[in-house]
C-alpha positions in Angstrom: -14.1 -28.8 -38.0 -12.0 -25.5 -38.0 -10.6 -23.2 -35.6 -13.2 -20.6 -36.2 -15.9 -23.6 -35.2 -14.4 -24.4 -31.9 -13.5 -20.5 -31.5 -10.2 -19.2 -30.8 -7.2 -18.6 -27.9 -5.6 -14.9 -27.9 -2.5 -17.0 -26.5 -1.3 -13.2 -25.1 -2.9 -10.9 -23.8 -3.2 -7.8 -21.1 -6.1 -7.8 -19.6 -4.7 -7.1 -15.7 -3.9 -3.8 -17.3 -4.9 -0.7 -15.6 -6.2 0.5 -18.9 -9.4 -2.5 -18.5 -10.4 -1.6 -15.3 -13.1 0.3 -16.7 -15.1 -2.0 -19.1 -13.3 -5.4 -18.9 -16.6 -7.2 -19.4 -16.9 -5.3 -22.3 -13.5 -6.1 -23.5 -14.3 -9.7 -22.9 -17.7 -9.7 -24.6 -16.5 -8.3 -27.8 -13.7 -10.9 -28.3 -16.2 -13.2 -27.7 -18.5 -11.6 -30.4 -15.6 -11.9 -32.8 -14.9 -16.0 -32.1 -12.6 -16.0 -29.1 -13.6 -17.9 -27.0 -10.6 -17.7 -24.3 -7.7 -15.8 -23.6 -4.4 -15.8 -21.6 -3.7 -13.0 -20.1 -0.4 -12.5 -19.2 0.9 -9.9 -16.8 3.7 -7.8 -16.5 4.7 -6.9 -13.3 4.4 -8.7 -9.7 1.7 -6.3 -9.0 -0.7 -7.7 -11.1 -0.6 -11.4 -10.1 -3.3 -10.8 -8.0 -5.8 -9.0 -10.9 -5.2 -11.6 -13.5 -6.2 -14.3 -10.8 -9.3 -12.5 -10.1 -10.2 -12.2 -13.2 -9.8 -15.8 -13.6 -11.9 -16.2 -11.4 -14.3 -13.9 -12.4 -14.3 -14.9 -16.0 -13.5 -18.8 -15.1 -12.8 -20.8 -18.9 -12.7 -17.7 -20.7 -9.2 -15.9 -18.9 -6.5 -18.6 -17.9 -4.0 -16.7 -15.6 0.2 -16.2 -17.5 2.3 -15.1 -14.5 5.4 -13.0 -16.1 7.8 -10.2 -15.4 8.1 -8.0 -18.9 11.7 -7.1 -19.3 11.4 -3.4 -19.6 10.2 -1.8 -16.3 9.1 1.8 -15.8 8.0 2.2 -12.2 5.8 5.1 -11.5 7.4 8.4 -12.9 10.6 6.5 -13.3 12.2 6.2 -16.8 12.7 2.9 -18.6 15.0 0.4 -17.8 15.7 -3.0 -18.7 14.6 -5.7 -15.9 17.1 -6.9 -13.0 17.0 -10.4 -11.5 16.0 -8.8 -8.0 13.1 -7.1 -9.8 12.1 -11.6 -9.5 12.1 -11.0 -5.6 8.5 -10.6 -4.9 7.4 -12.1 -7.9 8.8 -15.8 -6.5 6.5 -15.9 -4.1 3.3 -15.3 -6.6 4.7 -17.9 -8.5 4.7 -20.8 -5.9 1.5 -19.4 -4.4 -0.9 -19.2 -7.6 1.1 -22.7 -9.1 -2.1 -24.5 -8.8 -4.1 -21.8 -10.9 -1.6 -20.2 -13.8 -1.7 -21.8 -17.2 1.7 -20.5 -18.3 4.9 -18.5 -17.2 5.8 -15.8 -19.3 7.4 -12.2 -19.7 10.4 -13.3 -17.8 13.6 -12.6 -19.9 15.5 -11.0 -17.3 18.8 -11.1 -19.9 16.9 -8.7 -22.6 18.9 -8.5 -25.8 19.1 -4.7 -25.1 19.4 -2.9 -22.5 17.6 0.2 -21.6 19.5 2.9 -19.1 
């Protein structure tokens, strides 16, 4: 038995991204089409904890929850910048709160080997 029997893992992927909002199940029906039979979607930012757990939920088996903090942050109209240890603040909380339900940590190297502004 292969891989491609058993289907596959994306072991990284977006899908908390704002740019899924709009056909998600479609998203998740075509990896499916193509062998992939789960995915761990991993965010980027604090304020998508609580997305990638609903989509966990919504898509249960098929989208395991990856809690992370990516280590370039652009917030709103601001410009790029490397991620700071306090940019961890509300993202600690998440981390103890959704314990029982995330399948990985990821996206959290705060000491980036470059640094952006």
């Amino acid at each position: 038995e292969t891989a491609m029997d058993v289907g596959l893992i994306d072991c990284h992927c977006h899908l908390s991204a704002v740019e899924f909002c709009e056909d998600i199940e479609d998203v998740i029906m075509r990896a499916k089409e193509v062998g992939i039979n789960s995915v761990i979607s991993v965010t980027e930012e604090a304020n998508d904890f609580e997305r990638v757990i609903h989509l966990s939920k919504s898509y249960p088996g098929v989208v395991a929850p990856c809690l992370g903090i990516h280590p370039i942050q652009c917030w709103g109209s601001q410009e790029q910048r490397s991620v700071r240890l306090q940019d961890l603040d509300s993202a600690l909380p998440l981390f103890q709160k959704y314990r029982d339900e995330i399948v990985a940590v990821g996206e959290v190297n705060y000491r980036a080997h470059f640094s952006i502004g």
